[in-house]
MARVO-168474 format. One record per residue (C-alpha): residue in three letters; x, y, z. Coordinates in steps of 0.2 Angstrom, whole numbers, padded with zeros to 4 digits, always signed. Each point is the difference from the previous one (the first is absolute). Example, Ala and Ser with C-alpha at 12.3 -4.5 7.8 and 13.67 -1.06 7.14 Angstrom:
% MARVO-168474
ALA+0062-0022+0039 SER+0006+0017-0003 
END
This chain:
% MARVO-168474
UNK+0296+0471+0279 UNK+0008+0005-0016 UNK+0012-0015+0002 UNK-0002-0020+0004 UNK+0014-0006+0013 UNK+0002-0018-0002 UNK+0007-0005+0018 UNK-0007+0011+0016 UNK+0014-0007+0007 UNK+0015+0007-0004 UNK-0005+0009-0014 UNK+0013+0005-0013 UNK-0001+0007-0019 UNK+0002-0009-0015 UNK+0021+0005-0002 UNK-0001-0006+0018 UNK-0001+0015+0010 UNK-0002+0003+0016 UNK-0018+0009+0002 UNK+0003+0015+0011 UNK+0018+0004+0000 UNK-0003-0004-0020 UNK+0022-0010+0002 UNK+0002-0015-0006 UNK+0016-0012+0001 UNK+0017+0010-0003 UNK-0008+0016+0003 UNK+0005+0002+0019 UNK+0017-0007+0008 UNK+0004-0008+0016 UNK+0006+0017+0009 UNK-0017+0010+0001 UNK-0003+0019+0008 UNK-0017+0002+0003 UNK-0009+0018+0002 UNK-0013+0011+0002 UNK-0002+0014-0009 UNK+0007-0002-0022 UNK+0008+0014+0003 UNK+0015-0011+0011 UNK-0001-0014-0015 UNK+0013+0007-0009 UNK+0017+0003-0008 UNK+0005-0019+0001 UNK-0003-0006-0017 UNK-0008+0004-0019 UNK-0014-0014+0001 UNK-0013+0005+0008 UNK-0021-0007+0002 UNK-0014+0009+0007 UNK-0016-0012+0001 UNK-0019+0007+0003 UNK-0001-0004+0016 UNK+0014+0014+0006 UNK+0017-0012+0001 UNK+0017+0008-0008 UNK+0012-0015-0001 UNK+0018+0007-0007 UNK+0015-0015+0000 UNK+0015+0002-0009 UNK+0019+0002+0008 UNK+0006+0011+0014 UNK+0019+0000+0001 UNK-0001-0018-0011 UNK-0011-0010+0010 UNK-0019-0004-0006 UNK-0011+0012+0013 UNK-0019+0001-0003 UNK-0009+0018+0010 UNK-0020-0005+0001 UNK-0010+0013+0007 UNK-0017-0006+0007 UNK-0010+0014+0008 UNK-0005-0001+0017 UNK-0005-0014+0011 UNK-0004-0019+0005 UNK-0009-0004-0017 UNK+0012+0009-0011 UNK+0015-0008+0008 UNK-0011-0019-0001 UNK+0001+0005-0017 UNK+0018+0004-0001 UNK+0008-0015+0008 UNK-0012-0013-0005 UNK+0001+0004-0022 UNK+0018+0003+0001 UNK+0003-0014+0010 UNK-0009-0013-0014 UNK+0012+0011-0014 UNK+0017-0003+0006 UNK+0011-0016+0003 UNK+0012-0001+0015 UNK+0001+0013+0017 UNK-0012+0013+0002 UNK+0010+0017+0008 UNK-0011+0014+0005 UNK+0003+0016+0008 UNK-0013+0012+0004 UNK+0001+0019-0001 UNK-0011+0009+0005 UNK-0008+0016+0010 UNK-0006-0001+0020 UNK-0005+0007+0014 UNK+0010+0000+0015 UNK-0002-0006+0016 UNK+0014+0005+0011 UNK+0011+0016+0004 UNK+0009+0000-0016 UNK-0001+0016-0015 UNK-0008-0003-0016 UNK+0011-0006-0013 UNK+0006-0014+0013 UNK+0001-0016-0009 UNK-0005-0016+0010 UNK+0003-0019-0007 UNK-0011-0009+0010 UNK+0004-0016+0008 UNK-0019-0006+0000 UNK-0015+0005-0002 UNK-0018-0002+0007 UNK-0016+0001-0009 UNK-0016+0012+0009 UNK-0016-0003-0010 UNK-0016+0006+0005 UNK-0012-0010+0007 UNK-0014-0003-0011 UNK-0012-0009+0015 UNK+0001+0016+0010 UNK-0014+0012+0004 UNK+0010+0015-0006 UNK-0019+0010+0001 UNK-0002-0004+0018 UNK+0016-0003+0004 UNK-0005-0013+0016 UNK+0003-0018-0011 UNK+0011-0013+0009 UNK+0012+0000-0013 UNK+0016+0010+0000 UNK-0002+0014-0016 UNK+0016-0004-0008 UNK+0010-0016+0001 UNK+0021+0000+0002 UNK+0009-0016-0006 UNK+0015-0009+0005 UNK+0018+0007-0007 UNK+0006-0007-0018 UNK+0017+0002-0002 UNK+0011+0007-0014 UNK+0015-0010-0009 UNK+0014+0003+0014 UNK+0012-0002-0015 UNK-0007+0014-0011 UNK-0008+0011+0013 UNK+0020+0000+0008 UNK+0006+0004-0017 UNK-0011+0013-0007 UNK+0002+0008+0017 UNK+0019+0001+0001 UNK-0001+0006-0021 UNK-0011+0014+0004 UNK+0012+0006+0016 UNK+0014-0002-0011 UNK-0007+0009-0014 UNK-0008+0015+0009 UNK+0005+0017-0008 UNK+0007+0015+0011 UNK-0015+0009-0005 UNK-0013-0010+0008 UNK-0002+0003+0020 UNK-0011-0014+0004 UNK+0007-0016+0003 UNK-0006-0020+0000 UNK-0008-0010+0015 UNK+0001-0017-0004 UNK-0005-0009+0017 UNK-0020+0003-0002 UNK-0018-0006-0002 UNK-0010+0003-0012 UNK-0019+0001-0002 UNK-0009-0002-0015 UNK-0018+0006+0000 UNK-0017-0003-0012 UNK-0003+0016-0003 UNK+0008+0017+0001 UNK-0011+0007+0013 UNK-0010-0008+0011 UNK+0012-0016+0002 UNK+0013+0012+0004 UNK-0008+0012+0013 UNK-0006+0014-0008 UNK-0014+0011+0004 UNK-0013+0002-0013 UNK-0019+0002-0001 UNK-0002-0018+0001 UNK-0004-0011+0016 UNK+0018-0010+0000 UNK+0002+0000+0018 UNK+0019+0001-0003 UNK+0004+0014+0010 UNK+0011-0013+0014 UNK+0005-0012-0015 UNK+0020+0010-0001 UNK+0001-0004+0018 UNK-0005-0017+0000 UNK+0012-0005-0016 UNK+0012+0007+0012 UNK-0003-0008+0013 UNK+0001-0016-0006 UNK+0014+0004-0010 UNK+0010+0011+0008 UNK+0016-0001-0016 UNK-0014+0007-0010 UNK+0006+0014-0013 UNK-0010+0004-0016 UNK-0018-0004-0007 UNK-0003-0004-0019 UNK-0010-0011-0010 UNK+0010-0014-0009 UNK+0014-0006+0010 UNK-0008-0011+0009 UNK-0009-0009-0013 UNK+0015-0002-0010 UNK+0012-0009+0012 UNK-0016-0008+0005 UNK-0002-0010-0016 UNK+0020-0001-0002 UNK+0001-0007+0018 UNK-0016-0014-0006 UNK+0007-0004-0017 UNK+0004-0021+0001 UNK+0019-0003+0003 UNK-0003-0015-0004 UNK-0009-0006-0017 UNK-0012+0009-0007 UNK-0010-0004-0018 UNK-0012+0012-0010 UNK-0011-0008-0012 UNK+0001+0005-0019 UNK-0012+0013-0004 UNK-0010+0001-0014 UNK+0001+0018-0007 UNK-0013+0013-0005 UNK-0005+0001-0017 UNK+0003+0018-0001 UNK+0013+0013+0004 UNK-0012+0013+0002 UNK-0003-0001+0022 UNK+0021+0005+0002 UNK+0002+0012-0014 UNK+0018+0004+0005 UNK+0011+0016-0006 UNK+0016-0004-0006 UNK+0015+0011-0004 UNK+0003-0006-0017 UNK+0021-0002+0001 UNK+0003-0012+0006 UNK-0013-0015-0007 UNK-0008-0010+0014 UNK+0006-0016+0008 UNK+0001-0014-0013 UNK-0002-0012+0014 UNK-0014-0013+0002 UNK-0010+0001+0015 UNK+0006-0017+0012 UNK-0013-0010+0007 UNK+0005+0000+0018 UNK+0011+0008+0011 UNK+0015-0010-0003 UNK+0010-0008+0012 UNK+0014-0005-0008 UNK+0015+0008-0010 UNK+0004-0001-0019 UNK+0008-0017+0002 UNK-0014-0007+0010 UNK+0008-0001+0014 UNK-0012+0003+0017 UNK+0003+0017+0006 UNK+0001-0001+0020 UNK-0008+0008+0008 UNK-0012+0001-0014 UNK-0003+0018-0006 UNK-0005+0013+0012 UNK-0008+0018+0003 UNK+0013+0011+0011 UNK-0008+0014+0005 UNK+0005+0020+0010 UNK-0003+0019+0000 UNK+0007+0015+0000 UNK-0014+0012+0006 UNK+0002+0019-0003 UNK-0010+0011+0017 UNK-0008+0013-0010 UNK-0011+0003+0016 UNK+0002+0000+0017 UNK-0014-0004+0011 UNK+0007+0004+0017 UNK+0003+0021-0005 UNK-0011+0000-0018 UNK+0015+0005-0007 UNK+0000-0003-0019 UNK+0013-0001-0013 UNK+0005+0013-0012 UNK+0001-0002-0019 UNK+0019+0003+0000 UNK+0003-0013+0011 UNK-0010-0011-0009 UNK+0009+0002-0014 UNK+0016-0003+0009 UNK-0004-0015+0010 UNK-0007-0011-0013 UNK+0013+0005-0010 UNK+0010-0008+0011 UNK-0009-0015+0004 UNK-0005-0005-0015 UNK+0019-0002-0006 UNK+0003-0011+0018 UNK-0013-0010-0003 UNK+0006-0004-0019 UNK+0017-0001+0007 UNK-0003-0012+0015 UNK-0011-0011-0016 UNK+0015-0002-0009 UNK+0012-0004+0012 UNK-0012-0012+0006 UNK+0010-0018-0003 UNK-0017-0011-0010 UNK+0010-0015-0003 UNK+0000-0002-0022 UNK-0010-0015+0001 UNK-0014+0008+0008 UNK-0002+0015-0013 UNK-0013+0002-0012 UNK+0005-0006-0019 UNK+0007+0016-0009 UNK+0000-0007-0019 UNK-0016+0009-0006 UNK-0003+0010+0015 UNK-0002+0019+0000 UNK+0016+0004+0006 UNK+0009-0010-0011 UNK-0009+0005-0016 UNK+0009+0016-0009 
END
């Protein structure tokens, strides 16, 4: 290792960074769209940090109000990652939308957009024989339904009905299940080369779910986490930084300077007169899913209407942020922050 990290733990750098995502405090707000792909982090806001390990974070102000648009990559670990650092950077309520690509799972075209209602986890099945294929364990395991913030799911659902241009054909289903897999391929029934014994595994999600709509890879981990945060007090313990900036590296625009703010010590759970904030400070979590494939007729969507639904999408889900009510006392401090800073 070219670096010492004091604290396995939580490991931050010296200027108090987070060590993947490469934020630290007043470099993310309290509204948060999170992506995939860069190419949908943009067009919100001139501060901008790219860390080693692939993270985009962009915060600054969409129509006056602090936003932050992450985008994480793909998967459980990546979204572990996401939730987890930004949720020890930022003081008060935790809003998250989701945007993201999927497969479809039910009669609708490509360029549908679902907001699911909850979401189930399949993972495959590390104790099976996947060479012999006779174990007595199942090859892939489906959890129970975690549900998504009714409050923002409902919003972000009328926001993008309301905001739909003419020029887009496909529509919003927002009565759905989602399933969120481990991997792209197996865990998600398709057939490649290798032994994954997933040929009924479709049927079986659907058969046990039968609301059941799109497949992804994030979802459920991130209302998972939102859904397990403590409502009721929760303490971190002070870290002891790094001695070195070197494991983050983060790329900065350079206008405007980076957050000024100190790094707090634990997530707090009161406002700026000490008051207790109840209920303490929570993670609110949904998603706006984009079906770029349909797995009933192989369909798949064009580039054109690629550009035309996230185009859409992306402004409803900054819009249904915004008019989001976050109550004042439950916002992050802006003096010193990134969005504040000229």
């Amino acid at each position: 290792m070219k670096d010492l990290i004091l604290d396995a733990n939580f490991p931050r750098t010296l200027d108090q960074r987070v060590y993947h995502l490469g934020i630290r405090s007043g470099e993310v707000a309290n509204r948060i769209v999170t992506v995939g792909a860069p190419s949908r982090a943009s067009g919100i806001a001139p501060f901008t940090l790219s860390s080693e390990r692939g993270f985009t974070t962009i915060t600054g102000r969409y129509k006056g109000v602090p936003v932050s648009v992450v985008s994480i990559g793909m998967g459980y670990p990546n979204a572990d990652f996401f939730v987890r650092e930004v949720r020890e950077c930022l003081t008060g309520d935790m809003v998250v939308i989701r945007l993201g690509s999927c497969g479809g799972l039910i009669d609708v075209p490509v360029g549908t957009v679902v907001v699911p209602k909850a979401s189930v986890a399949v993972t495959r099945n590390y104790d099976y024989d996947f060479i012999n294929g006779d174990s007595h364990e199942l090859p892939y395991r489906i959890s129970k339904p975690v549900d998504a913030d009714p409050e923002l799911r409902h919003a972000l659902s009328a926001t993008l009905q309301r905001t739909r241009p003419p020029t887009v054909s496909t529509g919003v289903v927002d009565n759905a299940i989602n399933a969120s897999a481990d991997s792209f391929y197996s865990s998600q029934g398709r057939q490649t080369s290798f032994p994954d014994h997933n040929e009924t595994l479709i049927e079986e999600l659907k058969s046990q779910h039968a609301e059941l709509a799109t497949l992804e890879m994030e979802t459920f981990h991130i209302l998972h986490l939102a859904a397990n945060w403590p409502r009721s007090t929760h303490t971190t313990a002070t870290v002891t930084p790094p001695v070195t900036t070197l494991p983050v590296a983060p790329a900065m625009t350079v206008p405007p300077p980076p957050s000024t703010q100190g790094q707090p010590p634990s997530v707090s759970t009161t406002d700026a007169e000490g008051r207790t904030l109840c209920p303490k400070p929570r993670i609110r979590a949904a998603a706006a899913q984009m079906v770029f494939a349909s797995r009933t007729t192989q369909d798949f969507i064009t580039p054109e209407t690629v550009a035309a639904v996230e185009a859409w999408t992306g402004r409803a889900v900054l819009e249904a942020l915004v008019g989001f009510e976050i109550e004042p006392d439950r916002l992050h401090e802006e003096a010193g922050s990134v969005w504040e800073l000229k």
